[in-house]
Structure formats: C-alpha cells, structure tokens
DRENROGU-512664 format. One record per residue (C-alpha): residue number from 1; residue in one letter; y, z, x. Coordinates in nm, 4 decimals. Layout:
BEGIN
{rec NUM a {Y Z X}},
...
This chain:
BEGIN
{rec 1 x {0.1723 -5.6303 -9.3334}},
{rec 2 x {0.4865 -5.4516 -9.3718}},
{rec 3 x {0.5579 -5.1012 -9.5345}},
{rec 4 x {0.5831 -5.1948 -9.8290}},
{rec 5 x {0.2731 -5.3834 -9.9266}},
{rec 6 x {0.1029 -5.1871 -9.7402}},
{rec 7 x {0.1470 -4.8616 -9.9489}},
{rec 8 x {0.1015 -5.0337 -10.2684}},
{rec 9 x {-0.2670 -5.1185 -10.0985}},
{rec 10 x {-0.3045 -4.7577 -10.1090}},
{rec 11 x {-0.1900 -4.6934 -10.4362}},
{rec 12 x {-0.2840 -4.9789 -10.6751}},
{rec 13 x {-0.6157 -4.8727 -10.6687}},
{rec 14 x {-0.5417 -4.4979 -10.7455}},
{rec 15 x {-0.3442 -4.6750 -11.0442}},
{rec 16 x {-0.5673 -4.8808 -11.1463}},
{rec 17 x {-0.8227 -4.6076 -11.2374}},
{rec 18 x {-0.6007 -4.3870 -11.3717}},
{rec 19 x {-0.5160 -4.6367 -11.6492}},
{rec 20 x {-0.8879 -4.7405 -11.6669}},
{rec 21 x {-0.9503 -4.3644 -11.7657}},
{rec 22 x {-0.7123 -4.2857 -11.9936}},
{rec 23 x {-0.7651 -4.6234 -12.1990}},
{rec 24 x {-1.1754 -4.5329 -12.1948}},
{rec 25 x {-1.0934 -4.1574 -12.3218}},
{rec 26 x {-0.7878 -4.2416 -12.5672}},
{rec 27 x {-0.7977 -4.6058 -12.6075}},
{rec 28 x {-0.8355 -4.5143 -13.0300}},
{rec 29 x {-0.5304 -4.2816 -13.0322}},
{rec 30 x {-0.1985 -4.4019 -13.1905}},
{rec 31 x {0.1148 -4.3696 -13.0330}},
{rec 32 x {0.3577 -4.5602 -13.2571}},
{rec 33 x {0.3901 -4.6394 -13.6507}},
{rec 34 x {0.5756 -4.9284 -13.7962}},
{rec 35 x {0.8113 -4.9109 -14.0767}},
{rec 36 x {0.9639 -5.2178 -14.2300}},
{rec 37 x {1.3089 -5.1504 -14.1029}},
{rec 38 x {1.1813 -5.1701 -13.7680}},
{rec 39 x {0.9756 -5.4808 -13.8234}},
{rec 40 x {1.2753 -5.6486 -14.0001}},
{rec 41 x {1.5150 -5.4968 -13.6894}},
{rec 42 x {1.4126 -5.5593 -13.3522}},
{rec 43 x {1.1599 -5.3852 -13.3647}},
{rec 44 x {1.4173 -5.0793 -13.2209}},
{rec 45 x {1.1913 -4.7738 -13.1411}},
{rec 46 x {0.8729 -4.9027 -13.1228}},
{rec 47 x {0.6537 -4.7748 -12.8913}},
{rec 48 x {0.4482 -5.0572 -12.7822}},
{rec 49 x {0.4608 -5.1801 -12.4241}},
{rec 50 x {0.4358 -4.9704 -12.0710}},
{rec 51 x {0.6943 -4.9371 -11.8106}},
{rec 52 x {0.6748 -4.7349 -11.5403}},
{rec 53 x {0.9303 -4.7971 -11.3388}},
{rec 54 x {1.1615 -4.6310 -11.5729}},
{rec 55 x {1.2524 -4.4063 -11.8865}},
{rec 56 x {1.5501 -4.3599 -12.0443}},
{rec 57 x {1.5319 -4.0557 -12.2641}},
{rec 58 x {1.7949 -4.0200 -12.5390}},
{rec 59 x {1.9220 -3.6873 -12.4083}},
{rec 60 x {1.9245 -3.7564 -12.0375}},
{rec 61 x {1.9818 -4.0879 -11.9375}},
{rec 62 x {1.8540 -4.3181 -11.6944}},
{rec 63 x {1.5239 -4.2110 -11.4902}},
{rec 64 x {1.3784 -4.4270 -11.2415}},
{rec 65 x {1.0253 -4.2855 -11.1667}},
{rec 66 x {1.0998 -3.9600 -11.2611}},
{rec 67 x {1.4495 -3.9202 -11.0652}},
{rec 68 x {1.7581 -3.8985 -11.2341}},
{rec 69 x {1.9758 -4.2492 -11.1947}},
{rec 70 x {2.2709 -3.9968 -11.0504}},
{rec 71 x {1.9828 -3.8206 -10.7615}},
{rec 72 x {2.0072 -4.1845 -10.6547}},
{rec 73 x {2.3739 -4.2514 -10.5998}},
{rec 74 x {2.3911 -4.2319 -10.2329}},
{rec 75 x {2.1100 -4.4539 -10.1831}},
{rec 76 x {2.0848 -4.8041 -10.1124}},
{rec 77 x {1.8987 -5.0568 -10.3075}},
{rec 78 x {1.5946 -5.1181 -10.0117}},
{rec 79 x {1.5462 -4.7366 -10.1035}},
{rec 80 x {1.5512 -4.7501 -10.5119}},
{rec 81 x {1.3570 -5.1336 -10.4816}},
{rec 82 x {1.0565 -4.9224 -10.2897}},
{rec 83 x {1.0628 -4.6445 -10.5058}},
{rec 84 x {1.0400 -4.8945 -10.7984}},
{rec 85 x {0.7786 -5.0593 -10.6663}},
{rec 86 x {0.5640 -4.7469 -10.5100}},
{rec 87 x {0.6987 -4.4119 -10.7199}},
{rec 88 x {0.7957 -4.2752 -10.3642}},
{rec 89 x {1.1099 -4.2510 -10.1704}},
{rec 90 x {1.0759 -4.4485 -9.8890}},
{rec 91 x {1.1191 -4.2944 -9.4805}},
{rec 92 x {1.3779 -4.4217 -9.2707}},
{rec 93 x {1.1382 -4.6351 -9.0804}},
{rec 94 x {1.0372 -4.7730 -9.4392}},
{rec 95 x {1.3590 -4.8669 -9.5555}},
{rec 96 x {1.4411 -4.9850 -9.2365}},
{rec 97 x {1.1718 -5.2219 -9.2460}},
{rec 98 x {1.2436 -5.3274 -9.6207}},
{rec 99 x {1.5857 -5.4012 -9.4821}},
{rec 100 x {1.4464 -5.6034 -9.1932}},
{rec 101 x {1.1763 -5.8337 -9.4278}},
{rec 102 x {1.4602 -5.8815 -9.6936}},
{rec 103 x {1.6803 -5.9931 -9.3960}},
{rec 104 x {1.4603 -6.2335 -9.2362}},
{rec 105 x {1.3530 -6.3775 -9.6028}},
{rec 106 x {1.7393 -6.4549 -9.6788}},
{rec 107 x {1.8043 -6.8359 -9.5753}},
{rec 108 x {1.8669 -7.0436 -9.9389}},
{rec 109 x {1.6944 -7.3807 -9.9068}},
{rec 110 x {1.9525 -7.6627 -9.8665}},
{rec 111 x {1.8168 -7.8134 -10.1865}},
{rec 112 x {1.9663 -7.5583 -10.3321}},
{rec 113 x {2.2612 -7.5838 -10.3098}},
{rec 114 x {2.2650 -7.9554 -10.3678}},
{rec 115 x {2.1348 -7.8875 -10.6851}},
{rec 116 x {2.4594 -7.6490 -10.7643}},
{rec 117 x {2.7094 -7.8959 -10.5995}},
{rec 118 x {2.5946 -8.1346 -10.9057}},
{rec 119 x {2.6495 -7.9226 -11.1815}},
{rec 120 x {2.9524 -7.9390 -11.3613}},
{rec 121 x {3.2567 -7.7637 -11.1773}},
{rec 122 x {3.3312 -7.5439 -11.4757}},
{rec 123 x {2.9173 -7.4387 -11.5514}},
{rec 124 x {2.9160 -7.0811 -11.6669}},
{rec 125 x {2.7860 -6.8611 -11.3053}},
{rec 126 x {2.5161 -6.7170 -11.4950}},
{rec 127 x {2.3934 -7.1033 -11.5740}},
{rec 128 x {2.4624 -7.1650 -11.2368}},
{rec 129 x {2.2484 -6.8772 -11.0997}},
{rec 130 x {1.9712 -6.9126 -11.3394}},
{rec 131 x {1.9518 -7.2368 -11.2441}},
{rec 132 x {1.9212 -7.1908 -10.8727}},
{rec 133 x {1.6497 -6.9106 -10.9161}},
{rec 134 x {1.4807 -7.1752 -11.1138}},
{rec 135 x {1.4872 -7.4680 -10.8746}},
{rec 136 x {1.3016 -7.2581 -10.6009}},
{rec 137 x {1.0314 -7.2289 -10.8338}},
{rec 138 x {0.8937 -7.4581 -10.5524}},
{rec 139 x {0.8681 -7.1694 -10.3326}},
{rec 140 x {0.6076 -6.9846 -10.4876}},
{rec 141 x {0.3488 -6.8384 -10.2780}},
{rec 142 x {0.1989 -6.6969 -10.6024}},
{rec 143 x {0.1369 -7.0646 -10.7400}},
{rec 144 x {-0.0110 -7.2067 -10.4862}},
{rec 145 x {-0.2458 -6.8723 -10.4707}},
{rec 146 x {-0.3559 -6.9512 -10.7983}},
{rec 147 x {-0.4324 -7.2956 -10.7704}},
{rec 148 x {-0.6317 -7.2803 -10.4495}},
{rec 149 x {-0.8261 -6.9542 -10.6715}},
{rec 150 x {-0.7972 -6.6139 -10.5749}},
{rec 151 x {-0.9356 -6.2926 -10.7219}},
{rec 152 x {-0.7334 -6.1874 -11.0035}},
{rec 153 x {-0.6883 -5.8124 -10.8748}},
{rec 154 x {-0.5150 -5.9714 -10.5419}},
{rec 155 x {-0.2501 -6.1325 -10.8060}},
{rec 156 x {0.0081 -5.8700 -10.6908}},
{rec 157 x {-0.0029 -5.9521 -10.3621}},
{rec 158 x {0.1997 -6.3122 -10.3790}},
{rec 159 x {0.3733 -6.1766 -10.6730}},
{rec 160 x {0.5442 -5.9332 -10.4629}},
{rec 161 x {0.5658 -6.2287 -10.1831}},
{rec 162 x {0.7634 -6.4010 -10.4434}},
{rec 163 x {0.9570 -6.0835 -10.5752}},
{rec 164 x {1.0437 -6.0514 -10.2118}},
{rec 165 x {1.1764 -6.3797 -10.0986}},
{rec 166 x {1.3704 -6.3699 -10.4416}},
{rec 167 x {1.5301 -6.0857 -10.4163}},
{rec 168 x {1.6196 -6.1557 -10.0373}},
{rec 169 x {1.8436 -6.4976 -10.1460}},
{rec 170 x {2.0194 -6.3281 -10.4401}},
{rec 171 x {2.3134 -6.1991 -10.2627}},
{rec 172 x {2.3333 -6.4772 -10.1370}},
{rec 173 x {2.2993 -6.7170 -10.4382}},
{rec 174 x {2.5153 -6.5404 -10.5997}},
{rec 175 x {2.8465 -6.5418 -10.3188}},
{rec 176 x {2.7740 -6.8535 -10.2832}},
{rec 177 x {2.8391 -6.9584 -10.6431}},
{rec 178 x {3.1047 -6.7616 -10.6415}},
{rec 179 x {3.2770 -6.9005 -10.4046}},
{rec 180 x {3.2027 -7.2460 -10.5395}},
{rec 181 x {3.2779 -7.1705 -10.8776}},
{rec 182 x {3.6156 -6.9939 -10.8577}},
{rec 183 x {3.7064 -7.2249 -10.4997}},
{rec 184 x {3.7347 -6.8943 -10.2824}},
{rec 185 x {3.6500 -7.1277 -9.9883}},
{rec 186 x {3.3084 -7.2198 -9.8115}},
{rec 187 x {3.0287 -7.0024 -9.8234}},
{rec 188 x {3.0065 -6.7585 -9.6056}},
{rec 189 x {2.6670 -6.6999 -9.3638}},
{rec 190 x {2.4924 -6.3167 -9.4224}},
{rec 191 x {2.4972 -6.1211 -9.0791}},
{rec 192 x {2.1582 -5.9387 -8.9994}},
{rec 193 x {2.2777 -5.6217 -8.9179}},
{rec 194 x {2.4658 -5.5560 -9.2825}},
{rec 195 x {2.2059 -5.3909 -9.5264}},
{rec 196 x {2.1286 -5.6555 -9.8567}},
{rec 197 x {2.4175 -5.4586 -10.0372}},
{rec 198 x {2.6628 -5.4825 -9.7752}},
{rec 199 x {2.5792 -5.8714 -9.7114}},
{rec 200 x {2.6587 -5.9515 -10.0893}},
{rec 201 x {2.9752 -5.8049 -10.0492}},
{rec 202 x {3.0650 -5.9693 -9.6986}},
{rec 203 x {2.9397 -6.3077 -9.8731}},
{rec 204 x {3.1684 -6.3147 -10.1378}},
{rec 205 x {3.4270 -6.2873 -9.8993}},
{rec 206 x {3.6410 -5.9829 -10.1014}},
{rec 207 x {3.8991 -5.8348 -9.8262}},
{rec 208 x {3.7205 -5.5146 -9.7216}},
{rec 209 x {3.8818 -5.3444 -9.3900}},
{rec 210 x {3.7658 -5.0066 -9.4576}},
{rec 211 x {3.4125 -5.0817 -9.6001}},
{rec 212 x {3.5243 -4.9484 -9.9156}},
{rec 213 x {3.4445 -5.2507 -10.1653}},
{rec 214 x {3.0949 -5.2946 -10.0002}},
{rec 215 x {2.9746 -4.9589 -10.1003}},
{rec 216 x {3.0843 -5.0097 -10.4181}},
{rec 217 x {2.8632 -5.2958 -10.4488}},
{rec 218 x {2.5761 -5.0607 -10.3078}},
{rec 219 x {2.6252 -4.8607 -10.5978}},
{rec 220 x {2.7009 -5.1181 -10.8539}},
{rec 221 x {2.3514 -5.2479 -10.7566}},
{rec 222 x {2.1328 -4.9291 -10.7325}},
{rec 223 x {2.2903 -4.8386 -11.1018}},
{rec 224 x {2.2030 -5.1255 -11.2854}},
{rec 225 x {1.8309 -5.1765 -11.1137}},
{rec 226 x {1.6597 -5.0804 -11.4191}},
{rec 227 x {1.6285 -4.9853 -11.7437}},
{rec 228 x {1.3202 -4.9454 -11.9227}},
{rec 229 x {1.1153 -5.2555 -12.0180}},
{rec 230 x {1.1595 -5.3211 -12.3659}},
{rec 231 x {1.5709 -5.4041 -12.3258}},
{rec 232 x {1.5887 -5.7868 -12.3318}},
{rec 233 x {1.5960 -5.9563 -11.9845}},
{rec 234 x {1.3270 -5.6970 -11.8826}},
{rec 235 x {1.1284 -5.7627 -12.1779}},
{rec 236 x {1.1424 -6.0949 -12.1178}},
{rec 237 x {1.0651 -6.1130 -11.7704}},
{rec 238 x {0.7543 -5.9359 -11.8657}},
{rec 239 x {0.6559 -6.1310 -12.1473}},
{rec 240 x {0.6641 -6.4643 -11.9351}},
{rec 241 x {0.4768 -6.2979 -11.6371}},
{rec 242 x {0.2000 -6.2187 -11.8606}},
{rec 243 x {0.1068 -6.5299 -11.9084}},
{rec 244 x {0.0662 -6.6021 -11.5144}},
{rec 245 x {0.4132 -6.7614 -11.4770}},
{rec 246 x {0.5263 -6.6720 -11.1324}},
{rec 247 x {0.8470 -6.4773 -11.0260}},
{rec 248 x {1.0900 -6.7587 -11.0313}},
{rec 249 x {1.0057 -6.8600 -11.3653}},
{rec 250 x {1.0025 -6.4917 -11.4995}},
{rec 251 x {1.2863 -6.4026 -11.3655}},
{rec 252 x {1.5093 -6.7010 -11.4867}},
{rec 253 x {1.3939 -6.6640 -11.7924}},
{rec 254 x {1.5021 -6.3132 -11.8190}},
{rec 255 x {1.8113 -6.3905 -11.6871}},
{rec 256 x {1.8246 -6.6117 -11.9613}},
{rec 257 x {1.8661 -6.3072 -12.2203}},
{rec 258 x {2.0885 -6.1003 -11.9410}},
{rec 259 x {2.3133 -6.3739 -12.0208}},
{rec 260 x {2.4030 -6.2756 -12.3818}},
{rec 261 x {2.6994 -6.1370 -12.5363}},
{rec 262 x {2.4784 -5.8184 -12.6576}},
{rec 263 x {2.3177 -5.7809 -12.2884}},
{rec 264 x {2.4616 -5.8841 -11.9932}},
{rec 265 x {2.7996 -6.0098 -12.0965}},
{rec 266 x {2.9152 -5.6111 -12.2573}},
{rec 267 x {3.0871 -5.5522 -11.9514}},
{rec 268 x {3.3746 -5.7939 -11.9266}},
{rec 269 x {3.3846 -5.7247 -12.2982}},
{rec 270 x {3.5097 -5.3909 -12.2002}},
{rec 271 x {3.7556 -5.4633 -11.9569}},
{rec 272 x {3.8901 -5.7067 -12.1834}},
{rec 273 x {3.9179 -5.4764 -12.4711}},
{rec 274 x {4.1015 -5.2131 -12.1832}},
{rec 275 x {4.3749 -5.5123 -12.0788}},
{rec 276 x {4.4327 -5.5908 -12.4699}},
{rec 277 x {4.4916 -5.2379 -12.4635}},
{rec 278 x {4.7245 -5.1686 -12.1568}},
{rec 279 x {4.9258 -5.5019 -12.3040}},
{rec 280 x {4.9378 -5.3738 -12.6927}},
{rec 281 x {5.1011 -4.9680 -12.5713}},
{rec 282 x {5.2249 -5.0167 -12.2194}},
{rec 283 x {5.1990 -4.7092 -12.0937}},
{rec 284 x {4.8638 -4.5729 -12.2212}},
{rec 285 x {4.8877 -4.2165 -12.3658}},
{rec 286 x {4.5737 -4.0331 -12.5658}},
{rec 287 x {4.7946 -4.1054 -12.8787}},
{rec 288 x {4.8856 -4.4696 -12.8181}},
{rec 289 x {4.4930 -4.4972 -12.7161}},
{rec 290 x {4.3753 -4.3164 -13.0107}},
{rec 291 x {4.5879 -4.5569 -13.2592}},
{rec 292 x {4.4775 -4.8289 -13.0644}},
{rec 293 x {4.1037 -4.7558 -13.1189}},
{rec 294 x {4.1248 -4.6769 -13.4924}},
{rec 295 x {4.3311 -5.0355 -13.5707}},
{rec 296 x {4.0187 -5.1659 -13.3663}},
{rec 297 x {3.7487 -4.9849 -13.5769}},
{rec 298 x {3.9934 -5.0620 -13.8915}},
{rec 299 x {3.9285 -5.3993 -13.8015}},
{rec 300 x {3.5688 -5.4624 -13.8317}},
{rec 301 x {3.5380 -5.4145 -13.5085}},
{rec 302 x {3.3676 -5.1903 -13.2633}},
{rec 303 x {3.4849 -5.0256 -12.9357}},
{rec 304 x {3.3513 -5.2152 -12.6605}},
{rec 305 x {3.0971 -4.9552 -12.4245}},
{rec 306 x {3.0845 -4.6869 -12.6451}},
{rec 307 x {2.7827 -4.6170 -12.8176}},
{rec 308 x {2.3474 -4.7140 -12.6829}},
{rec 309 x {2.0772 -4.8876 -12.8506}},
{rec 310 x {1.8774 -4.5581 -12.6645}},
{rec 311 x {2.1196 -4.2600 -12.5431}},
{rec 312 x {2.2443 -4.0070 -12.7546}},
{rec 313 x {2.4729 -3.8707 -12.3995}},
{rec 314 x {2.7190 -4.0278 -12.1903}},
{rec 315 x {2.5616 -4.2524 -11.9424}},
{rec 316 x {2.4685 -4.1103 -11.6361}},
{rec 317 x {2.5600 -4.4729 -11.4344}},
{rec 318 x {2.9198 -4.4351 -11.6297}},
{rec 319 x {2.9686 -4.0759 -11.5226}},
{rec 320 x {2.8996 -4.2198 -11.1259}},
{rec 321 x {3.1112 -4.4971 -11.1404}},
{rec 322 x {3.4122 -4.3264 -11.2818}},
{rec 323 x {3.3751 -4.0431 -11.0476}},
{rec 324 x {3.3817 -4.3343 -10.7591}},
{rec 325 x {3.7326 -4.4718 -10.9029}},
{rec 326 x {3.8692 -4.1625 -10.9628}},
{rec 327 x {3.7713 -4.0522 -10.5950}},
{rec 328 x {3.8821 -4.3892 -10.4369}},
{rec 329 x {4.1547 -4.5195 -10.6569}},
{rec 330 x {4.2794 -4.2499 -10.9215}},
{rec 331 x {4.6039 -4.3967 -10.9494}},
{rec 332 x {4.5050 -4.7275 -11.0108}},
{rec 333 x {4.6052 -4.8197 -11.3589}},
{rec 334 x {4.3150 -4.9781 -11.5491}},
{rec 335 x {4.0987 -4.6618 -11.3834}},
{rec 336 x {4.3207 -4.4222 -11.5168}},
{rec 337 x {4.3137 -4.6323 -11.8603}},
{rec 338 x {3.9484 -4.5892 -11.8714}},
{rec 339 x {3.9489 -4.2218 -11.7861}},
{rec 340 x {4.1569 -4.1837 -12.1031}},
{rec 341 x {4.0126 -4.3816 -12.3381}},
{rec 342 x {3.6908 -4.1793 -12.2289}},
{rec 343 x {3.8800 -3.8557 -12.3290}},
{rec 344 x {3.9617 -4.0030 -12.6204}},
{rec 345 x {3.7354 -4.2407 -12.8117}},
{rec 346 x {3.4441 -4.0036 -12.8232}},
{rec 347 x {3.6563 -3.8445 -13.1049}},
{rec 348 x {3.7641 -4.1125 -13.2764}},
{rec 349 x {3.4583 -4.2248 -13.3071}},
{rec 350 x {3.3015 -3.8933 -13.4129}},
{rec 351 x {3.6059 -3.9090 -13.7168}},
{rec 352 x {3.4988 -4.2470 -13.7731}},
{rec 353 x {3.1075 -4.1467 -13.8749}},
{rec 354 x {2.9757 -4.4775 -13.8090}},
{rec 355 x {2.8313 -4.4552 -13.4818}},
{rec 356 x {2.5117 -4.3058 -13.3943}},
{rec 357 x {2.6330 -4.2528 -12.9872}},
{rec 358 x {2.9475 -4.1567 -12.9402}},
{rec 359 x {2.9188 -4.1806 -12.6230}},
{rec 360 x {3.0267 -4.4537 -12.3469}},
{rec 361 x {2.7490 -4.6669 -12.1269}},
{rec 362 x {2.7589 -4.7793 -11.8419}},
{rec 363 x {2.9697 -5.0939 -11.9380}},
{rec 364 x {3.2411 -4.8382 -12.0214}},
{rec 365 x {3.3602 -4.8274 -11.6369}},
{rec 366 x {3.1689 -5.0907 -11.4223}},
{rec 367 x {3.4112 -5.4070 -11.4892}},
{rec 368 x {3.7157 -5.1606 -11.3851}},
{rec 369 x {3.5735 -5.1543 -11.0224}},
{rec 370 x {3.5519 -5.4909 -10.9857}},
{rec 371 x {3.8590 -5.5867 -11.1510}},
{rec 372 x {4.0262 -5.2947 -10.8586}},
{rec 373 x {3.9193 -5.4680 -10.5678}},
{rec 374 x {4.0475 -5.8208 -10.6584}},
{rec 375 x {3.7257 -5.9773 -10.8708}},
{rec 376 x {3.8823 -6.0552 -11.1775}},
{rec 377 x {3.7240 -6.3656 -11.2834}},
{rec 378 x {3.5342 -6.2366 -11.5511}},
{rec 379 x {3.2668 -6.4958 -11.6365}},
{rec 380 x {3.1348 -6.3618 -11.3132}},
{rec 381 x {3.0831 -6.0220 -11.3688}},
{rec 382 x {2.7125 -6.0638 -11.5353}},
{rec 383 x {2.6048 -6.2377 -11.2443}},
{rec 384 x {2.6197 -5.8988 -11.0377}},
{rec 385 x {2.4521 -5.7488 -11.3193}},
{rec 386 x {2.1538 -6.0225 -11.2680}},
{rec 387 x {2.1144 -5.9261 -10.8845}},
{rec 388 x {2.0994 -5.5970 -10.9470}},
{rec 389 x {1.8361 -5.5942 -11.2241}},
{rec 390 x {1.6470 -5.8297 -11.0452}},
{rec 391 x {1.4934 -5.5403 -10.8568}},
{rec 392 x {1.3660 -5.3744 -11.1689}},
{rec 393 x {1.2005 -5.6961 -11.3008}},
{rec 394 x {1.0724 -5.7855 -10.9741}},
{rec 395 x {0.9126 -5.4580 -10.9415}},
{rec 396 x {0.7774 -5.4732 -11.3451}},
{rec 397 x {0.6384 -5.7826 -11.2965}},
{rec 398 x {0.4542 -5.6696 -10.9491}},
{rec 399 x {0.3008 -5.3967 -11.1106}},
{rec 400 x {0.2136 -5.5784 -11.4365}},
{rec 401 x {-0.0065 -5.8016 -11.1817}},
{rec 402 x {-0.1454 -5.4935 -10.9930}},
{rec 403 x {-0.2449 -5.3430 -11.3622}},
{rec 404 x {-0.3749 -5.7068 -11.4995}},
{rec 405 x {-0.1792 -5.6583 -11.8127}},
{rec 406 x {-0.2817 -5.9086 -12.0516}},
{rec 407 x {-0.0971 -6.1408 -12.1846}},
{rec 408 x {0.1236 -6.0284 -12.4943}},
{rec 409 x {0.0765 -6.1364 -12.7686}},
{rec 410 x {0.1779 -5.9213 -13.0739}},
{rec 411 x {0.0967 -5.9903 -13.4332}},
{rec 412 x {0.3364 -6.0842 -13.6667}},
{rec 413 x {0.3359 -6.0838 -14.0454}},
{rec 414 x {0.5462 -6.2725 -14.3177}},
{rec 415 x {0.7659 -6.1363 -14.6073}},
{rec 416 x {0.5363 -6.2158 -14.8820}},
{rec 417 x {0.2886 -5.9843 -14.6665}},
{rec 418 x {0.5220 -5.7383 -14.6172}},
{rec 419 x {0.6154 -5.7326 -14.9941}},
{rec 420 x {0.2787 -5.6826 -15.1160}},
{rec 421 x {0.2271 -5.3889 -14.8387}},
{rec 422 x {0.5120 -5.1928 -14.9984}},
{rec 423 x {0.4004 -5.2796 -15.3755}},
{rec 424 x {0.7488 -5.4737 -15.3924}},
C-alpha cells in the first residue's frame, strides 16, 4: 500500500477507541440547546455533528487540524489532502508518493467525456462537472466492496480508493470543461512530472511563462480545502455518505449545494459587484468607494464578501490571497480596487449597524486573481471552488467510514408542536 493508507492503518484504530471512550464516559452529557430561532433558521449554531478535519473559530479563522489555514500557504494540496486525512504533515517521501498515486490515478474514462460532448453547449460548468463526477459512479471500488460483503470497519479502505481516484481526475475534469465550455481549444493531456495543482493549471491552458498563474492555483486550492462540516456542500456530502452512498455519489451531491448563489457562486458575486463599481466612479477613491457602498446598502442590498455565517475577523484565506496580488500584481486595477474597498467597507458597514461581521471572507479577493490572469468567464469560477473542496469532503467522508458514523437522521418537529412547547 502506499503512504497514505498505510498510516491511516495505524491510526484508525487509535481513533476508533478514543471515540469509543469518550462516548462510554460522556455519552449523557449535552453539548448543544435548541431555541426556536435556530430550529426555524438553519439550524445556525447548533452543535450537532463532528468534523475533524476542521474548525473555524469565530475569532481566528480557518483551522485545518489544528493549523492555522495561513501556516499552510506555502504548501501544496498532496500536503493539506494528507494532513486532512491523517492529522499529520506529511514527509517529503510522503507527499511525494501522494503526488505519484494521484498522478498515475489521473486518466478520465472516454465515456466521460462523451457524456459532456452531449450536453447542451451552453450547460452551466458546475452542471457540467457534477455531472461528470456522477457518471463515474461506475468506478467505484467501494460498491463493488459492498456488494461482494466486506467487514464494515474495512469500509474506509475503498472509500479512500474512491476519494483517491476522484480527486486524481478533477483537474482534469474540470480543464477539460473548460475548455469545452468557453471553446479555449482541445483539451489538453496532464504531464506527470507537474504536481496535481500545477497540472490543473497547465490543463486549462492559461498562458503561464513564469509559473506564476500555476501557483496561484496551488494556493487557490489549499485555501478553499475545507471548512468545517456543517457549511452546505460539506454537510451534504456527509449526510449522503452516511447512508453507504459511495464517493461519487456524495460528492456530486454536495457539489450540488456548492452550486448555489449563497455557497459556491459568492465569489463571482464579488467581482461583479467590484466591476459595477470600477464602471459607476472610474477611478476608485475611498470616497467614491464609500458612496458607492452606502447607495448599495441604501438599496436593500448587501456588500458582496463582507460579512460570515461563522467569523467575527477578517478571513485568514482573504488576508493570503490579497497579500499574493498585492505581491505579484499591485498595480493591477481590480487588485488595487479590492485593497480599497477592504480599507473601506469595514466602516461603512460598522456605520451601517446591520451586520454582525464586518469583516470580508474569503470571496472578498479570490475572483480578482482569476479575473488577473485572463479567467474571466465567470460561470466558471465555482467550479475551482468544487476541486478544491473536494479534498475536504473526500477526507470527511473517509473518516466518517473509518468512525462508522451512523446514518443521520435528525428529528424534526412541526409548528403546532413547537407552539404548544412555548405555551403560544
């Protein structure tokens, strides 16, 4: 076996009864209470589901196992997938060997591709990738596992198969519908010596001579790997998976939710609210910017990636990928845009007394890297969101297995119930 399954062979176990103690000595003790306005919205705050892959606490941002989401800047994705999956950094010769399995897992089946050649020509990317990850379903080692009847504590083992053959074809999934999509040209073949990061960006084919765009991808995807479990493409993922339902199914249906204009679709909202912008002043000033933002708010409106269902800070993954524009292109005018709206809006906000985060996420800046190195075709933009949080779900869903979380299955209760409870 490689690395990678081969540590979590050593550590699933050592897992396994650490859970199985705490459960026998505090199984009785409450954790969460419910009040109405929770029940009635979203359930927001509720603590009732494990992840631990990741935390996000209000007041520091993104952790993933334990390590702050900036710690993990210069690293690849190989490196944050196996500390997902494991709670350890891996060695060179690990990663290395990640790198290596990923590469040799990589080859999208022709059907594939037949099945997005027959799509409409103008189906949404994220339709067109959810459908692809769906249509390998076929694939599953985990399925077949299950059929021919396997111990349920080996269920992690062709989970991760799956997670890893996946994950391997994303990049290339995804380049390859974007080339189709937006006619960029035929799709272009992954080379073996280019990391998974670097062979997304060669795939899509974006002019690159100095390397530059490629490791902004590498960062784009290590930012956005995870986030918690109880957001909605990750909560999804996990509710499918309980009930058995392998990778490919999980995974497309939490894509499903990524998709959404409250998910997965923020960021192009925010570059589109910074062009409306940059057309309505011209040159952008903090007082052209500030009446901008107030006529938006005046509006009915809200600022787009500013503000967090969870973080009470700025975003740690914002803070990284303005410091990358401002290093590598300070002078490029939607960057600079951004860097003053962020010097600004906080402010206006705080004036405004509305919001309860003043703060921008990571949607804030992420859409004015791509737009920089010549991606502009915006319907696109959540589909590099889905490969990169495809290593967070992948890795939930692995561990989920290795755990034998139950199925979910949460009760719920009616208004006339709810009515009586409160004596209304």
């Amino acid at each position: 076996m490689a690395k990678l399954q081969t540590r979590m062979a050593q550590l699933i176990p050592e897992w396994r009864q650490e859970i199985r103690t705490l459960v026998q000595a505090h199984g009785d003790t409450k954790i969460s209470d419910v009040t109405v306005a929770q029940a009635y919205g979203g359930m927001r705050g509720v603590k009732g589901m494990v992840c631990d892959t990741s935390e996000v606490p209000p007041d520091v941002g993104l952790l993933i196992r334990g390590t702050p989401i900036a710690e993990l800047a210069d690293r690849t994705p190989e490196d944050v997938f196996y500390l997902l999956c494991t709670g350890e950094m891996p060695t060179a010769r690990d990663a290395r060997a990640l790198q290596q399995d990923l590469a040799e897992r990589a080859r999208v089946p022709a059907y594939v591709w037949r099945v997005l050649e027959a799509m409409p020509k103008d189906s949404h990317p994220m339709c067109m990738f959810d459908t692809a990850i769906l249509a390998m379903e076929r694939e599953s080692k985990f399925r077949d596992a299950y059929y021919e009847g396997m111990n349920k504590l080996d269920y992690w083992k062709p989970t991760l198969e799956d997670s890893l053959d996946l994950i391997a074809k994303l990049p290339a999934i995804a380049a390859g519908i974007y080339r189709m999509r937006y006619r960029k040209g035929p799709r272009i073949s992954p080379k073996k010596d280019l990391t998974w990061s670097q062979n997304f960006a060669h795939m899509l084919g974006v002019k690159d001579p100095d390397g530059e765009f490629a490791d902004c991808m590498r960062l784009y995807l290590v930012l956005h790997c995870d986030h918690e479990g109880g957001n909605v493409s990750a909560h999804t993922c996990h509710l499918v998976g309980s009930a058995l339902s392998n990778a490919y199914y999980s995974v497309s249906a939490a894509l499903n939710g990524l998709a959404g204009p409250l998910h997965g679709l923020a960021n192009q909202e925010c570059l589109k609210w910074v062009l409306d912008l940059k057309k309505a002043v011209g040159q952008p000033t903090h007082d052209n910017i500030r009446k901008f933002a107030w006529e938006t708010l005046n509006s009915g409106q809200v600022v787009p990636g500013y503000g967090h269902a969870v973080l009470r800070v700025t975003d740690p993954r914002f803070t990284c990928l303005r410091d990358f524009g401002m290093k590598h292109f300070p002078d490029d005018p939607i960057m600079k845009t951004v860097n003053i709206v962020f010097e600004v809006v906080p402010d206006v906000l705080q004036q405004h007394g509305k919001a309860k985060n003043i703060w921008p996420n990571v949607d804030a800046g992420s859409g004015a890297l791509l737009y920089h190195y010549g991606v502009k075709e915006f319907s696109f933009y959540t589909v590099f969101f889905a490969v990169s949080r495809a290593l967070g779900m992948a890795s939930q869903l692995v561990i989920n297995r290795a755990m034998a979380t139950p199925i979910e299955r949460p009760k719920s209760v009616t208004t006339t119930w709810i009515k009586k409870q409160v004596g209304a």
